[in-house]
C-alpha positions as CSV (number, residue, x, y, z in Angstrom):
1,X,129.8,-32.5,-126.6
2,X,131.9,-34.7,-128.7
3,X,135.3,-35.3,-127.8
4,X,137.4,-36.6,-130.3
5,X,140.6,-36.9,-128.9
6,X,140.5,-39.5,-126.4
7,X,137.5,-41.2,-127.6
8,X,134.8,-40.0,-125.4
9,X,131.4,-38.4,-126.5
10,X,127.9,-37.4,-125.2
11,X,124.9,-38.2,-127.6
12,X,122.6,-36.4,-125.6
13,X,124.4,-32.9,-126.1
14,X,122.9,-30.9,-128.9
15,X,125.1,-29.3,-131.8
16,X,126.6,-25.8,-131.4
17,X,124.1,-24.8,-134.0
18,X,121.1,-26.0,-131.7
19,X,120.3,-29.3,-133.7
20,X,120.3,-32.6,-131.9
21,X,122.9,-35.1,-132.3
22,X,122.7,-37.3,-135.6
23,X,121.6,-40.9,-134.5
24,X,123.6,-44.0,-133.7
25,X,124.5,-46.2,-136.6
26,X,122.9,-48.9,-134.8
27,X,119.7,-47.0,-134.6
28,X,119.3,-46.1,-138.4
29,X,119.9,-49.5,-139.3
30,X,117.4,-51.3,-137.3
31,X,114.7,-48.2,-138.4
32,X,116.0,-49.0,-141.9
33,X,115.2,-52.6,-141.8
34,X,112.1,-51.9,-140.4
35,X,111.5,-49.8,-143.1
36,X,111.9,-51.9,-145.6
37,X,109.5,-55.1,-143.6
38,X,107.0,-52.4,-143.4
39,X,107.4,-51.5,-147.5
40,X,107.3,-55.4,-148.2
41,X,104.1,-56.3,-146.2
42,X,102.7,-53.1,-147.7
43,X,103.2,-54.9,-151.5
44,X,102.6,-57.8,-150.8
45,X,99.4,-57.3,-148.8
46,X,98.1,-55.0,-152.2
47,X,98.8,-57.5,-154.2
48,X,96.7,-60.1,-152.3
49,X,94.2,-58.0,-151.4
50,X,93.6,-56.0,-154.6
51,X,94.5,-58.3,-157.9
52,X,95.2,-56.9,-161.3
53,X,93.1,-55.3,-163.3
54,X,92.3,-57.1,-166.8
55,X,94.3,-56.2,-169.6
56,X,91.5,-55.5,-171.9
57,X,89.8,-52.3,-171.7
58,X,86.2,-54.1,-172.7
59,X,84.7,-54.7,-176.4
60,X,82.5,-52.5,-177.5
61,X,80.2,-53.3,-180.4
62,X,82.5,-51.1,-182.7
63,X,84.7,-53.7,-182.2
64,X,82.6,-56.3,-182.8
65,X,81.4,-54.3,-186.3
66,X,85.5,-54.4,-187.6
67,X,85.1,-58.1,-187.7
68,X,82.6,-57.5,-190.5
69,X,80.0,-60.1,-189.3
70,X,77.2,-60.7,-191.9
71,X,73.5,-59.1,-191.0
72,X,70.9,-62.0,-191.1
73,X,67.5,-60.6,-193.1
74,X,65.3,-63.7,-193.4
75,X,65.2,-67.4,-193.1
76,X,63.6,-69.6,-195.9
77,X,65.9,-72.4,-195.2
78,X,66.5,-73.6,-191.4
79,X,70.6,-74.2,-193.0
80,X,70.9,-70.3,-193.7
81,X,70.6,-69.9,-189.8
82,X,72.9,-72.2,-188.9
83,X,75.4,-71.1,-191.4
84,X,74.9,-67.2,-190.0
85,X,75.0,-69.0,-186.4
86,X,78.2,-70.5,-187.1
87,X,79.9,-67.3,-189.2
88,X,78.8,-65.1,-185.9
89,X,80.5,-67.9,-183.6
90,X,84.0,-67.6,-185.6
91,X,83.3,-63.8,-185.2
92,X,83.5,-64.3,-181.0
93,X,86.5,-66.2,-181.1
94,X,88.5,-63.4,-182.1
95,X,86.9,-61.2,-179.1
96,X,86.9,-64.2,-176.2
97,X,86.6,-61.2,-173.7
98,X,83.0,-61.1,-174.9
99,X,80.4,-61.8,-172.2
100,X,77.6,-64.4,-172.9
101,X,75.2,-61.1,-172.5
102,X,77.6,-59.0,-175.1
103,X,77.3,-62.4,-177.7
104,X,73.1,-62.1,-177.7
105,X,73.2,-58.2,-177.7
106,X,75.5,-57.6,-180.8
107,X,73.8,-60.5,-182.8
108,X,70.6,-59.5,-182.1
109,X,71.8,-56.0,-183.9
110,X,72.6,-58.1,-187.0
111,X,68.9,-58.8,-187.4
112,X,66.7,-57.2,-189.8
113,X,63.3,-57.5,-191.4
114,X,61.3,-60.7,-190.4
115,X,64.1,-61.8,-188.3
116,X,64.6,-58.4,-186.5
117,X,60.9,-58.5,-185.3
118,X,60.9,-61.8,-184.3
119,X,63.9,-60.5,-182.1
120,X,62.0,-58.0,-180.3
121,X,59.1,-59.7,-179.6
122,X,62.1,-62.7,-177.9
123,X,63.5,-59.4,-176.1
124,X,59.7,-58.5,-174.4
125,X,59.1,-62.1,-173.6
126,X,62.0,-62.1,-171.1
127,X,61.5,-61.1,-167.1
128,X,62.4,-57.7,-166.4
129,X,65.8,-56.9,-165.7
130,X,67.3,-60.2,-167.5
131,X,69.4,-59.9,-170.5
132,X,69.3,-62.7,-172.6
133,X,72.8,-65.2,-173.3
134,X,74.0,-65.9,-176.5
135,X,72.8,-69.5,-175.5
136,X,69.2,-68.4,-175.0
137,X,69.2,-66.4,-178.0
138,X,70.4,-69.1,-180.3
């Protein structure tokens, strides 16, 4: 029982509703502090041990087709390549998320006629399970 009159108390006695006493000031503050160590090793442990996610949400090929890249038909000049090589290059800089994988696949669905064939016969020639770079396609 508290007694407030000349000072003297008893923790250990409960309330005279049946409670227990409320802590020591002493007490709360060192489970407060650790507390907060706890709360800080927690945040600063996730952010070591699980980083960021990337901002971008991936590129899809629908992003790819806003960009309005030019489909390639046929070659009779080895210069028309190149310039649709170098049109589709300006194209990826806009999207440098892009994957060297991502590069080869969307070109490859700029290809039609002569040039689309000679595409899928480059697609059957590779080892199963590899997908071609925009290096090896070019």
């Amino acid at each position: 029982m508290v007694n407030t009159r000349n000072g003297q108390h008893s923790v250990s006695e409960p309330h005279a509703n049946g409670a227990p006493p409320p802590p020591e000031l002493a007490t709360l503050v060192v489970q407060q502090a650790e507390l907060i160590r706890l709360l800080a090793e927690e945040r600063q442990g996730r952010g070591q041990l699980q980083p960021r996610e990337p901002r971008n949400r991936g590129i899809s090929y629908k992003d790819f087709e806003e960009l309005r890249p030019p489909v390639f038909t046929k070659c009779p000049e080895p210069l028309d390549a190149d310039d649709w090589i170098r049109t589709i290059k300006s194209k990826f800089t806009l999207l440098p998320e892009l994957t060297e994988q991502q590069k080869a696949r969307f070109a490859g669905q700029l290809l039609q006629g002569p040039v689309d064939a000679w595409h899928a016969t480059f697609l059957e020639m590779q080892r199963a399970g590899h997908e071609p770079t925009w290096e090896e396609f070019t």
